[in-house]
N, C-alpha and C positions, 0 to 999 in steps of 0.2 A: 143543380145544373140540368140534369136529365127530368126533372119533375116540371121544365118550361115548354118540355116537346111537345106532346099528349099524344093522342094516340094516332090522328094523319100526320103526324111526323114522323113516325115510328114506319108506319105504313109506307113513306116514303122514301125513307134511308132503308128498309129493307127490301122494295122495290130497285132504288139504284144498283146494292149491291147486287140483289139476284142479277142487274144486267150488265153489271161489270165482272163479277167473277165469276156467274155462271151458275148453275144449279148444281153442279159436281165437286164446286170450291169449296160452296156456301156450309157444307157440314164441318168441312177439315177447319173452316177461320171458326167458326161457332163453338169446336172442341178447343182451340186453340184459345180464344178468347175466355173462357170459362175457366182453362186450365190456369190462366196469367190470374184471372181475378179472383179467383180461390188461395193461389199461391201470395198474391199482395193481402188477401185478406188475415191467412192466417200470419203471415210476418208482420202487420201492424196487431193481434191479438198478442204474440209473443215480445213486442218492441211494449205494448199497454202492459204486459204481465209484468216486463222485466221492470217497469218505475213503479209499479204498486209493489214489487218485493223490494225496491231501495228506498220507497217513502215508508211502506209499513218498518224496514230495521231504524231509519231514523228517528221515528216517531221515537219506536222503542227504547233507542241511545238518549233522549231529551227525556223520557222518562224517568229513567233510573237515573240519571242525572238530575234531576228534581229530583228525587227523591233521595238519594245522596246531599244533597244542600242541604235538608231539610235536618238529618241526622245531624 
């Protein structure tokens, strides 16, 4: 999505905001914006951990279950 901008887009969306929020907003939305995308980053790293630790026990349950048949 953002890789269709380049970089006079960029130049432009942060041209409007400096003149809509001002030069005194621009820090607080910028902390603010970082803070939300760090925090969605790591709850999707923890929501990707939490299915590799229930595909890696399942994995493990259909093992030893094959290998219980086999007995």
């Amino acid at each position: 999505m953002l890789s269709n901008i380049g970089m006079p887009g960029v130049i432009l969306i942060l041209v409007v905001a400096l003149i809509v929020f001002g030069p005194n907003k621009l820090p607080e939305i910028g902390r603010a914006v970082g803070k939300s995308l760090r925090e969605f980053k790591k709850a999707t790293e923890d929501i990707t951990e939490d299915i590799r630790k229930e595909i890696s026990e399942e994995v493990k349950e259909i093992k030893q279950e094959k290998v219980d048949l086999k007995k």
